[in-house]
N, C-alpha and C positions, 0 to 999 in steps of 0.2 A: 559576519552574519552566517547562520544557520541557515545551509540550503538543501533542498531536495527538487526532484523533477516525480510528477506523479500523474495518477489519471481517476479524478474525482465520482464519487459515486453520486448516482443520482437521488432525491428526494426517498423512491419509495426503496431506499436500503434502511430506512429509520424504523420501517415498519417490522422489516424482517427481522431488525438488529433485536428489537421487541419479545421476540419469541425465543429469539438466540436469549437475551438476558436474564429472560424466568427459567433456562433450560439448564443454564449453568450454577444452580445454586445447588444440584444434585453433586457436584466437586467436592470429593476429599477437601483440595486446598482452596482456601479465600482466593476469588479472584477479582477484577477489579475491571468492569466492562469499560471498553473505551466507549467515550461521546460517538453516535455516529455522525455528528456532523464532520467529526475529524477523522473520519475513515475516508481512505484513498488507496490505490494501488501505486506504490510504490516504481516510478522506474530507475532510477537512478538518486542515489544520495550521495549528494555535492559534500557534505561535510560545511568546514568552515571557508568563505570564501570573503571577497573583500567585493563592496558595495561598487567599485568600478567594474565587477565580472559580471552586473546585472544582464548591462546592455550587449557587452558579448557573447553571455548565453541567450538572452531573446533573439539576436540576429540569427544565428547558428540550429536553436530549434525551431524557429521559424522556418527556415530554409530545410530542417531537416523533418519536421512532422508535416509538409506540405507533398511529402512524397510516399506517405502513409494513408492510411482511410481509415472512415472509425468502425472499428471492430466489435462485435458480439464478447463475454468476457462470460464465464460461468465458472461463477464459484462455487465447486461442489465437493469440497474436500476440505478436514481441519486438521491444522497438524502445531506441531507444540515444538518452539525454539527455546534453548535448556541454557541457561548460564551455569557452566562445571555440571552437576549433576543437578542442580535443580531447574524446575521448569520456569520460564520466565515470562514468554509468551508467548499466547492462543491463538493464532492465523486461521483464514478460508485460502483458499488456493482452486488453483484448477489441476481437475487429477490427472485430463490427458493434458498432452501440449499445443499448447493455443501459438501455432506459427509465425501468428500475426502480431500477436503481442508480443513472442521472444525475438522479430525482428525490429519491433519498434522498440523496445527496450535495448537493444545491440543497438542501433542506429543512436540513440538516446546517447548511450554512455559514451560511444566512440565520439560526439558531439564535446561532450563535457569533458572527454577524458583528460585532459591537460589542466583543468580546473579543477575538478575533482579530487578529495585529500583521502578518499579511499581506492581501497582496489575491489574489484567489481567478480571477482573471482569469488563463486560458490556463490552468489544472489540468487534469491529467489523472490522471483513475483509472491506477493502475498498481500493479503489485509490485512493489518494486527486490528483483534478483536476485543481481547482482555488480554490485562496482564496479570500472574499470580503474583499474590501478596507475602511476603516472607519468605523462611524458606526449607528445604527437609519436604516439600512436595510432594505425593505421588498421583499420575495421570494415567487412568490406563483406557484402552481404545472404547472399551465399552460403555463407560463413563462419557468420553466424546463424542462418541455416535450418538449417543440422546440427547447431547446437548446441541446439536447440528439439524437445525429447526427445515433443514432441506435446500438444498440447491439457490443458488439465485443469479439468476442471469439479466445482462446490461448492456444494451451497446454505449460504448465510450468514445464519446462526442469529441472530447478538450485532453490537451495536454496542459498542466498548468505548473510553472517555477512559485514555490511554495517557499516562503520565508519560515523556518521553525524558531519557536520563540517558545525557550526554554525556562522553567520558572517552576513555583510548588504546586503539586497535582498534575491534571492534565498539560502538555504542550498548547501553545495556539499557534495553529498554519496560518498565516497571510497570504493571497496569491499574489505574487507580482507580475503574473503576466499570462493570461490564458488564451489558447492557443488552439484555435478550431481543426479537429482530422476533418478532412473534404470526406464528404459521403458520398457514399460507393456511386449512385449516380451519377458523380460528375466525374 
């Protein structure tokens, strides 16, 4: 199976994602908004794993997101992942560095690292938002800035192991397993 480790977004990103979608249709190239119900911020992608690694990665991020809190997340920055020269995919990101997330993301992967079938070298926290559709593409920033309907901030409650279940069109995430950050209170 198809795994990843993520940190889900709340109800009102559907709304934002709304304004994001009318915003991008000013695009030289066709793009192709992702669902927001399947947007999440990525920590770690497990790649392919075998259905016995479930319960040892629940044991392991349990014990390892229980020494984390939940975090504030602000996504105020788009930036565009290229396959060769064309553009592939449209991300939000944070423009400073959120410490709290790149150590809960580091803690994440060091968790998984032995199960994991990728290498974790050059990730970047992001939300893919759209993806461009074919290809000879061009993107240029000022195009992206109007399409970036403005900032949007969240605090991130759950860590959740997401089954990707790969198929025609969109992906569909499954959670298997969600996983409470203690708030900063306790």
């Amino acid at each position: 199976m198809r795994a990843f480790v993520g940190i889900p977004l709340p109800g009102s990103f559907r709304e934002w994602m709304q304004g994001f979608g009318a915003a991008v249709k000013c695009f030289d190239s066709p793009v192709r908004v992702v669902p927001p119900e399947t947007c999440h911020v990525t920590l770690c992608f497990l790649g392919d794993i075998q259905p016995v690694h479930v319960d040892v990665l629940a044991d392991r991020l349990k014990t390892t997101v229980a020494r984390h809190r939940a975090l504030n997340i602000d996504l105020d920055c788009l930036g565009v992942f290229r396959h060769g020269e064309d553009p592939s995919v449209l991300w939000a990101g944070c423009s400073r560095e959120n410490r709290a997330l790149s150590e809960l993301a580091a803690a994440v992967g060091e968790a998984c690292s032995d199960i994991m079938k990728r290498n974790r070298e050059r990730f970047l926290l992001h939300v893919t938002l759209a993806r461009f559709v074919g290809s000879g593409g061009v993107v240029d920033t000022r195009t992206m800035s109007r399409a970036f309907p403005g900032p949007y901030s969240f605090l991130a409650t759950h860590v959740v192991l997401f089954e990707s279940i790969l198929g025609l069109g969109t992906p569909e995430y499954r959670s298997l397993l969600s996983i409470p950050l203690p708030s900063v209170a306790e």
